[in-house]
C-alpha positions as CSV (number, residue, x, y, z in Angstrom):
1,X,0.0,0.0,0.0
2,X,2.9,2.4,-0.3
3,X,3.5,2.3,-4.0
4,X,1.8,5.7,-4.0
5,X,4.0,7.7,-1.8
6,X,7.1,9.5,-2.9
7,X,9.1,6.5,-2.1
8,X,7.2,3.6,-3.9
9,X,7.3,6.3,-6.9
10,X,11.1,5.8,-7.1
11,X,11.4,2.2,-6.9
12,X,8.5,0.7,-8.9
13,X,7.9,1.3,-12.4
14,X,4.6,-0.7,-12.7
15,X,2.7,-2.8,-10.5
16,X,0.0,-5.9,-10.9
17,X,-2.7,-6.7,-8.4
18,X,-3.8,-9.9,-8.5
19,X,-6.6,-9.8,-5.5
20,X,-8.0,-6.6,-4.6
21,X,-8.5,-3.2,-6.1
22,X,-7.6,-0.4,-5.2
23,X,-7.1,-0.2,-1.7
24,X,-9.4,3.3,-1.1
25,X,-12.3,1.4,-4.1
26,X,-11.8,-1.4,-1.7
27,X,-12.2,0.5,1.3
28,X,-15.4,2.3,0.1
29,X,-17.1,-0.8,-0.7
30,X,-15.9,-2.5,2.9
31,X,-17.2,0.3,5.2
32,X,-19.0,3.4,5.2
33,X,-22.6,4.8,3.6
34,X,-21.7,3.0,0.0
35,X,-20.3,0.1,1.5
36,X,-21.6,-3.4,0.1
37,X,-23.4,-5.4,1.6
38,X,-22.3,-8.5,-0.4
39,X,-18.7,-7.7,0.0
40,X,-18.7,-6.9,3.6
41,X,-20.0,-10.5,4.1
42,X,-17.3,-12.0,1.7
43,X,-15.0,-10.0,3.6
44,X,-15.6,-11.5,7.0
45,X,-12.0,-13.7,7.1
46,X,-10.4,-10.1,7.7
47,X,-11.6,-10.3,11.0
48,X,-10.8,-13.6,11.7
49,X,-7.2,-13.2,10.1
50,X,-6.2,-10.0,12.1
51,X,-7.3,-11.7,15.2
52,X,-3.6,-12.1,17.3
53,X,-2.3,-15.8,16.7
54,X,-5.4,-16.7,14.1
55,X,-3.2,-19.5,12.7
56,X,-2.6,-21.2,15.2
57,X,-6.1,-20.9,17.3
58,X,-8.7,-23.7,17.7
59,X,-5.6,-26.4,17.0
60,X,-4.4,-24.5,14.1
61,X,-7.8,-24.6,12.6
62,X,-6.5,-21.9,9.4
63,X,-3.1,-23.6,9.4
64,X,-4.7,-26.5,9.0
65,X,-7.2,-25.9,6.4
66,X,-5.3,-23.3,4.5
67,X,-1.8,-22.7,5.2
68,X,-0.4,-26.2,4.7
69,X,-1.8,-26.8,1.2
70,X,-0.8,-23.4,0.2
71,X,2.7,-24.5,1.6
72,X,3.5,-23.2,4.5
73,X,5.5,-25.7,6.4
74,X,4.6,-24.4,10.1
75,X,1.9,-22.3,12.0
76,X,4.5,-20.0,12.6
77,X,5.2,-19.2,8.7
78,X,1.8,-19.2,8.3
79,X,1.0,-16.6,11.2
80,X,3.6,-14.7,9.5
81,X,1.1,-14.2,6.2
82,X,-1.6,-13.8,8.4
83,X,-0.1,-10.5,9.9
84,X,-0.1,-8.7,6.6
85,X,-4.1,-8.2,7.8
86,X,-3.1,-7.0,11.0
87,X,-0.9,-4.6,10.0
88,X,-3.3,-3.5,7.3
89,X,-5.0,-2.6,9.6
90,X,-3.3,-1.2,12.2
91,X,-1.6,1.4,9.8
92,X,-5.6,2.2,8.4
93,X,-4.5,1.4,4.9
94,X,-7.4,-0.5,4.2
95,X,-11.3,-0.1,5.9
96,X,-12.5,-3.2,8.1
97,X,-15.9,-4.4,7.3
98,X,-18.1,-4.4,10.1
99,X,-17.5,-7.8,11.9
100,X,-21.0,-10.0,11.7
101,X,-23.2,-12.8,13.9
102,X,-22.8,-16.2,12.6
103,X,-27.0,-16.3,12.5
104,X,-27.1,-12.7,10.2
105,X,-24.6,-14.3,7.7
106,X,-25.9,-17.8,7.4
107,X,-29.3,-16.1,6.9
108,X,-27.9,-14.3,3.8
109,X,-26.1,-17.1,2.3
110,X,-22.8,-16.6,3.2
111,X,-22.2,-20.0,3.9
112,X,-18.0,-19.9,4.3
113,X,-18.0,-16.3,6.1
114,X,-20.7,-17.7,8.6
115,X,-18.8,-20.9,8.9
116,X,-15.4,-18.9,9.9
117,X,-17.9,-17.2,12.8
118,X,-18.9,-20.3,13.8
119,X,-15.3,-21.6,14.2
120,X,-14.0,-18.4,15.7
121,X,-16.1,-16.6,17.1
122,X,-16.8,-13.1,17.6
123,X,-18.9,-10.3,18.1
124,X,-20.7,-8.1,16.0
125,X,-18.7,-4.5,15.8
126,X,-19.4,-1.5,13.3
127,X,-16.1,-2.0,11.6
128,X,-13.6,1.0,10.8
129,X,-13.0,3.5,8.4
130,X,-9.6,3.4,6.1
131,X,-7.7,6.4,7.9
132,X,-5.2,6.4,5.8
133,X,-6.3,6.4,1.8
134,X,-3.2,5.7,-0.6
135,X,-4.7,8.3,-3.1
136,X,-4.2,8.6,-6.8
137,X,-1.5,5.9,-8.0
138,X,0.5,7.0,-10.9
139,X,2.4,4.2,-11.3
140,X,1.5,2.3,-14.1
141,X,-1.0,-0.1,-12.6
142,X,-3.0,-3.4,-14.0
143,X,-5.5,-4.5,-11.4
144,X,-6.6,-8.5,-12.1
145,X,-9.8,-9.2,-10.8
146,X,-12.8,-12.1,-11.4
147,X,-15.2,-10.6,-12.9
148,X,-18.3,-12.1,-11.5
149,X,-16.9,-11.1,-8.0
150,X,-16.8,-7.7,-8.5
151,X,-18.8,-6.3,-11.8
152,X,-21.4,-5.0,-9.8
153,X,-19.6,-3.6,-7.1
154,X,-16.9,-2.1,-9.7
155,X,-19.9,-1.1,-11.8
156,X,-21.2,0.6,-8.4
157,X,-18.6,2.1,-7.1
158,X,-16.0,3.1,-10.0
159,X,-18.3,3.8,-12.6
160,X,-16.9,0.7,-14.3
161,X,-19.0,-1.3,-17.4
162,X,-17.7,-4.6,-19.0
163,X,-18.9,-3.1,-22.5
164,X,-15.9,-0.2,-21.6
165,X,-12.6,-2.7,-21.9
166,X,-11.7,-5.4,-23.9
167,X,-10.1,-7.4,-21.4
168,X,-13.8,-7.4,-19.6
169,X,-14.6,-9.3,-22.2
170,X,-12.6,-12.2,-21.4
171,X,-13.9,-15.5,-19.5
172,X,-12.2,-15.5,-16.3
């Protein structure tokens, strides 16, 4: 999330995103009055991830399930991903979604987010604002996204319509 300061600037000449947007796009569509709805529900492993020791809690549960097949060859390597979140944040570069009940997100559908609940635990909170936006990136950038995820939150929230890009017309 620094490639848009002064010092990213000087040692990056382009950048790829393979998983999220923007971080401030992200960040609107996580928390705050054109937040989605959809999202913040597919967003609920953020607060399980940047829970303190979250690989290694209910006998390494996300180790388990998600670090050693991705190839992580301890709890403690795997922890060491799971700070990123944390530190994301801590430092406000990215919004939190509002953390919710197991029964509101199995009610919606959100069978995997209400499942992580279950498992973890939790209690419902309002979330927090990004307090620290990255701003306008003028770095060459090429953000790689699937498109059913996000078409209608893109289409919401950046303005964005598959008919607009070539690449939106690809099968992803």
């Amino acid at each position: 999330y620094s490639a848009g300061s002064v010092h990213g600037k000087q040692r990056l000449r382009s950048f790829t995103s393979l998983t999220i947007p923007h971080l401030d796009a992200f960040s609107a569509g996580l928390h705050g009055p054109s937040a989605d709805e959809e999202q913040q529900r597919a967003a609920q492993y953020f607060t399980v991830f940047s829970q303190e020791d979250s690989a290694s809690q209910n006998c390494s549960f996300a180790y388990q399930t998600m670090g050693r097949s991705s190839g992580f060859d301890s709890v403690v390597d795997f922890q060491k991903a799971l700070w990123w979140y944390h530190g994301c944040f801590a430092a406000g570069a990215l919004a939190m979604p509002p953390s919710l009940g197991r029964f509101e997100l199995c009610k919606a559908g959100a069978g995997l987010s209400c499942f992580l609940r279950c498992v973890y635990g939790g209690h419902p909170s309002r979330g927090a604002a990004q307090t620290s936006p990255t701003g306008i990136i003028t770095v060459p950038t090429l953000y790689v996204l699937q498109r059913t995820t996000v078409t209608s939150w893109a289409t919401t929230h950046l303005h964005w319509r598959p008919s607009n890009t070539a690449a939106a017309s690809t099968s992803t």
